[in-house]
PALO-678902 format. One record per residue (C-alpha): residue number from 0; residue in one letter; x, y, z. Coordinates in steps of 0.1 Angstrom, whole numbers, plus 5000, padded with zeros to 4 digits. Layout:
BEGIN
NUM / A / X / Y / Z
...
//
This chain:
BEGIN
0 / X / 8039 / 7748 / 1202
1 / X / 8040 / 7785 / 1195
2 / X / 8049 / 7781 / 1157
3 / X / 8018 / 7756 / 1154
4 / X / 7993 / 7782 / 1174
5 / X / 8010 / 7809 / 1154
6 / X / 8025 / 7825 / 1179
7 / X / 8061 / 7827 / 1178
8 / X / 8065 / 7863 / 1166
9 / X / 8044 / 7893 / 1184
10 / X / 8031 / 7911 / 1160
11 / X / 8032 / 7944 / 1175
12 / X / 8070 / 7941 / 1185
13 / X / 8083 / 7914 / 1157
14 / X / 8102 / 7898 / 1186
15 / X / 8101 / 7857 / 1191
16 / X / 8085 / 7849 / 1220
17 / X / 8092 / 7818 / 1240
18 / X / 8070 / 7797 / 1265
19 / X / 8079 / 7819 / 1294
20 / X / 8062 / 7842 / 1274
21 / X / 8031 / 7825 / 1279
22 / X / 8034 / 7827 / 1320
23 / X / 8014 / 7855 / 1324
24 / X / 7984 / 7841 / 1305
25 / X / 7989 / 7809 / 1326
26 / X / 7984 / 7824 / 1353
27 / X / 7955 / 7852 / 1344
28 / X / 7937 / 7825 / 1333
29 / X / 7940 / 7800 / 1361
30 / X / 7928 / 7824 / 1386
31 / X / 7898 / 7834 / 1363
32 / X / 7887 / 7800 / 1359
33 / X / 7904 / 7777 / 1376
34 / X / 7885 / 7759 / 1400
35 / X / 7900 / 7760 / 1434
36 / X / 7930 / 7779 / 1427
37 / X / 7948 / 7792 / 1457
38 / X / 7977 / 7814 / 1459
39 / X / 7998 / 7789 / 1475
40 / X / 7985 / 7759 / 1444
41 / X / 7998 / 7785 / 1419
42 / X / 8031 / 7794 / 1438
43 / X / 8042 / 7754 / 1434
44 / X / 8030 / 7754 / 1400
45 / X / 8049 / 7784 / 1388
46 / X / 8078 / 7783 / 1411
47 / X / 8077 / 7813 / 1427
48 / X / 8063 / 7828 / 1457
49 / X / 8026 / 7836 / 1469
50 / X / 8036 / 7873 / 1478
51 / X / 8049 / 7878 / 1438
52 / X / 8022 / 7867 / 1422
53 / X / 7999 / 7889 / 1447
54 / X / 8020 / 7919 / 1437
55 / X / 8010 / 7911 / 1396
56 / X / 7974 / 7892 / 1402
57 / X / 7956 / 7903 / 1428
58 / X / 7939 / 7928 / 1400
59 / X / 7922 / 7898 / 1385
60 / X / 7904 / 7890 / 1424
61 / X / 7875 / 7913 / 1412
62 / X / 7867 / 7898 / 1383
63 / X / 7872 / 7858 / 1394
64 / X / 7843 / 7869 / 1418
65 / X / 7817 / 7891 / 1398
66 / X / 7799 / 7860 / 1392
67 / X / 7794 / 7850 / 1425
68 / X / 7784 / 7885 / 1437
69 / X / 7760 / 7890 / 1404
70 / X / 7745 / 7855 / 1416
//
């Protein structure tokens, strides 16, 4: 998957990534446009727990509601 997207190598660090590379933008992206994405939806989907993914997401909150506030 990552050779056919052209991903495999970063180009800032010529290291290989692998698909737990890709974890972070899973999850970024979920709560940004996911449709009813709760903390404890992502925590069985990524195996880990709700109070982790607080401590590296809960940046994004702002922004997954800018459009409802704007609205």
């Amino acid at each position: 998957m990552l050779i056919a997207a052209d991903l495999l190598v970063d180009p800032l660090t010529g290291k290989e990534r692998t698909l737990y590379s890709l974890r972070h933008t899973y999850a970024t992206m979920r709560l940004l446009y996911g449709k009813n994405v709760t903390w404890e939806l992502l925590e069985q989907q990524m195996d880990t727990s709700s109070a982790m993914q607080k401590k590296h997401y809960v940046h994004i909150l702002p922004q997954q509601n800018a459009d409802r506030i704007v609205d």
